[in-house]
N, C-alpha and C positions, 0 to 999 in steps of 0.2 A: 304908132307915134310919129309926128312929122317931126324931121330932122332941118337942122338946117344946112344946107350942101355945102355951102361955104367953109363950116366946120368941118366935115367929112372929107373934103376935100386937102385938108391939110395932114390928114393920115396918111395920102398916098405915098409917102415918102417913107414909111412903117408898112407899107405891103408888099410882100416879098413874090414875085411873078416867077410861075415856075419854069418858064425859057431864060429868064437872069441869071441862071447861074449853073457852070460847069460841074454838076454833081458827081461826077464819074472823082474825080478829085480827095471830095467825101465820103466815098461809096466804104473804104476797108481802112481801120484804124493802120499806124503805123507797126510794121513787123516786130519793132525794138521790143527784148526782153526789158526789163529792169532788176540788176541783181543789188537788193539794199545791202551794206553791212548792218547787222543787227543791232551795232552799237547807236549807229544814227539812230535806226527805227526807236531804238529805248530813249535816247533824249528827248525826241522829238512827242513820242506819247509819254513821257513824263509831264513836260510842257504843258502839254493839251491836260494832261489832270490832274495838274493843280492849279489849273486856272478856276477848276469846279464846273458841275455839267450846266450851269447858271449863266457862264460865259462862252458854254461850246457855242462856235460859230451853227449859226442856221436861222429858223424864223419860227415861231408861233402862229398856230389858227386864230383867227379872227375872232375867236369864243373866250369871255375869261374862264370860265372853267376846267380849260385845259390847257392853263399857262401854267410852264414847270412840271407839266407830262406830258406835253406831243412837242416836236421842234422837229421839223424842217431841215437836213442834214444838206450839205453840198456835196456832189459826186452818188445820190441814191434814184433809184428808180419804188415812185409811189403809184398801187394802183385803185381808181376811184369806182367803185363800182356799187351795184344796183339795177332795181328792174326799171325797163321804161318807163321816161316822164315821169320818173320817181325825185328827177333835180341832180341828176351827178354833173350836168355839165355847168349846171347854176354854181353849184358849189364848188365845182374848179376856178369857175373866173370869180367870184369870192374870193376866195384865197389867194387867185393869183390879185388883185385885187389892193388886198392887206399885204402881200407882197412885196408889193412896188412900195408901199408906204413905208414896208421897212427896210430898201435900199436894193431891192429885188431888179433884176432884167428880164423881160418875158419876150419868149416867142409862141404863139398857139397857132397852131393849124390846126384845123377846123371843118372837116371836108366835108361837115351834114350842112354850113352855115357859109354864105357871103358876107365877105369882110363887113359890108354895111348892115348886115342883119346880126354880125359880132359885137360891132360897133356898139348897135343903139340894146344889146344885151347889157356889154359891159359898162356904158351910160346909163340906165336906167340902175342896175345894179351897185354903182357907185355912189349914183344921189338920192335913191331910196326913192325916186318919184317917176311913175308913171308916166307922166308928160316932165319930162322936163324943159327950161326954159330953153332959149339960145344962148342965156349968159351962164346957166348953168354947164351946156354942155361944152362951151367956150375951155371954161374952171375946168373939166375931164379932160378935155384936148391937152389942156398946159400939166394935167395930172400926171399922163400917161407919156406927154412926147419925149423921146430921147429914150423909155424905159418898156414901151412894150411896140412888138412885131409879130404880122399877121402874113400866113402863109397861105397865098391866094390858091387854094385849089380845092376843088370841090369834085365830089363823087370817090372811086376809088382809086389808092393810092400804092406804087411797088412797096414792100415792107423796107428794101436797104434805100430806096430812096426816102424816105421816114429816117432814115437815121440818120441819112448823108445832110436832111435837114435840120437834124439837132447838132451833128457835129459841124456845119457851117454856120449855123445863130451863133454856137457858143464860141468857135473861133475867128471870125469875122466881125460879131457884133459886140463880143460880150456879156452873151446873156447867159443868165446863171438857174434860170427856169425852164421848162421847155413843156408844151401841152400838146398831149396827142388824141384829139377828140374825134374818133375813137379807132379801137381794136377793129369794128365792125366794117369801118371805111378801108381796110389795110387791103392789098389782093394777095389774101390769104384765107384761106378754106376754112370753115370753121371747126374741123373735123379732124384737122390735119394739125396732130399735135406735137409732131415733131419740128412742123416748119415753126408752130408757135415757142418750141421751145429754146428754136435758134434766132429768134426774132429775141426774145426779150433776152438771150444771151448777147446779143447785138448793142443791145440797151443798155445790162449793164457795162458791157465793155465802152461805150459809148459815156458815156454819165462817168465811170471812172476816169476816163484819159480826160475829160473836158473839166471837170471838178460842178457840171452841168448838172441840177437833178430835174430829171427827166418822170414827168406824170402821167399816166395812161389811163382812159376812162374805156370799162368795160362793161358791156352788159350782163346779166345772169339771165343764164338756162333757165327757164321755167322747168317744174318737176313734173317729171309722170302725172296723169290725174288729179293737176293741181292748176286754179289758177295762179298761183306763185306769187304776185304782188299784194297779197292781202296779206302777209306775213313779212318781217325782214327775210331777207335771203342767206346767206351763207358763203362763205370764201368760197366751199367748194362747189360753190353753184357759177361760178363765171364760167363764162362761154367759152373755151379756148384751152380747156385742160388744166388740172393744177397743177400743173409748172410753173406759170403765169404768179399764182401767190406763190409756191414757193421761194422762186426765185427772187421776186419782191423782196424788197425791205419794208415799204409803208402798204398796209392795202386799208384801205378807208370805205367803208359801209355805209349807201343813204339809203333809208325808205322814209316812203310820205304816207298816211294815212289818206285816202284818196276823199276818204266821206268828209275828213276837215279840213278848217282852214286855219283856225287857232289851234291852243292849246285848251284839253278839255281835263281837268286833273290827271287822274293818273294815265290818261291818253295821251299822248303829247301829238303833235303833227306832224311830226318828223322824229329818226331816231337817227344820228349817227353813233356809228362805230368803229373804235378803232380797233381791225382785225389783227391788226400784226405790226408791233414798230420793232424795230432792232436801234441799239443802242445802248448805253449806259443810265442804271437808276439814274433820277426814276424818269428818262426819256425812255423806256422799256414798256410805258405802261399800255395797257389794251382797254377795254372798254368802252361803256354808254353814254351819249351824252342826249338828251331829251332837247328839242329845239321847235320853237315856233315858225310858220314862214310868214314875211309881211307880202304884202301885195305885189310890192316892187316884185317880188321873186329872192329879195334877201331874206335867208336862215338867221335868225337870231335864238339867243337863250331864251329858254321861259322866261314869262314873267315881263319881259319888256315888250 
């Protein structure tokens, strides 16, 4: 798709260079205990529930379907997983996407993608068109500016310098999103499930002091004697040890049917699933949701 530079060029002020900034700073949350008195802690979740789970602070998926059972919490670590080219990263910036629509801050690093091959993702993904025009991606420019940041590095990346880049979005910029595409780009062994289990301990310490929820897109282990992607996968199929889900609060499930491109009845072209949400009824809830992809690369519900 030809872009036009002019447009592109007005991001630069949304790309975050990885010599800009003294990471060592971010590297290790502060030492401070927090001892609550319990009496606060009861007002304060009384508050929160009787406002009803309707007006818990957080955001919905871009699907009706799962409005008033999936939301979006602040301060949780979600993780999106799936086999290759199955659309986990389509479906992050989706969401982060629907996000920003609903008052959301985004920072994504991205270290399989150049900012301008994000760019013209998250453009094409917004206007649902293939080519879009110059006045179309003009309308995404004014969509996104002030609301999303791109973290320029590409190949692999220190696991606590990953963090030190979510706790400087969320304290510096104010961003209330944070995407980490992917596990795979981290310089961390894949085998090595201890260093993974202190990496997403990182994360949620991280996501909790910032009030930041932090996203992480993983891939799944193919199985013994299997080609793996011809079926959905399984939580306990990510690459990285099930730590990773346990620790998790969101872990989100995509496969694509690779032979289609619609929905074929009771085929669909896409299955998400939600593996695991913690929360309160019925933001608790798990399950299937059947989804089309359109050309753009957007997931939609059946039927539309």
């Amino acid at each position: 798709m030809k872009l036009v530079e002019e447009s592109i060029a007005r991001l630069n002020d949304m790309t975050i260079e990885p010599d800009d900034v003294d990471w060592a700073q971010y590297m290790k949350p502060s030492e401070r205990a927090k001892i609550i008195p319990v009496e606060v802690l009861a007002e304060s979740a009384k508050r929160l529930m009787l406002l009803g789970t309707e007006s818990e602070p957080g955001f919905d998926l871009p699907w009706g379907k799962t409005h008033g059972l999936v939301k979006i919490r602040s301060g949780k670590v979600a993780i999106w997983c799936g086999w290759q080219h199955h659309g986990k990263s389509s479906v992050v910036k989706q969401v982060m996407l629907h996000a920003i629509s609903r008052g959301e801050k985004i920072i994504m690093a991205s270290m399989e993608e150049t900012p301008h091959d994000l760019f013209s993702d998250l453009c094409v993904l917004y206007s649902g068109l293939i080519d879009p025009s110059a006045k179309t991606i003009d309308e995404f420019v004014e969509f996104v500016r002030g609301n999303l940041w791109v973290y320029d590095q590409q190949g692999t990346v220190d696991a606590n310098r990953m963090v030190a880049v979510c706790r400087y979005a969320a304290t510096e910029l104010g961003t209330t999103q944070a995407v980490i595409d992917s596990l795979m780009m981290l310089a961390v062994d894949r085998d090595d499930y201890d260093a993974h289990r202190k990496f997403m301990a990182q994360l949620k310490s991280a996501a909790k002091d910032s009030g930041q929820t932090i996203h992480l897109v993983a891939h799944l282990r193919k199985r013994d004697g299997k080609t793996g992607d011809d079926q959905p996968g399984h939580v306990h199929d990510i690459a990285g040890g099930h730590e990773l889900a346990s620790m998790a609060d969101y872990v989100f499930n995509i496969w694509r049917d690779k032979r289609k491109s619609e929905d074929r009845g009771d085929n669909p072209a896409c299955k998400f699933t939600v593996e695991k949400q913690r929360g309160r009824r019925p933001h608790n809830w798990i399950g299937r949701l059947n989804l089309n992809v359109h050309e753009s690369g957007q997931f939609v519900e059946r039927g539309r």
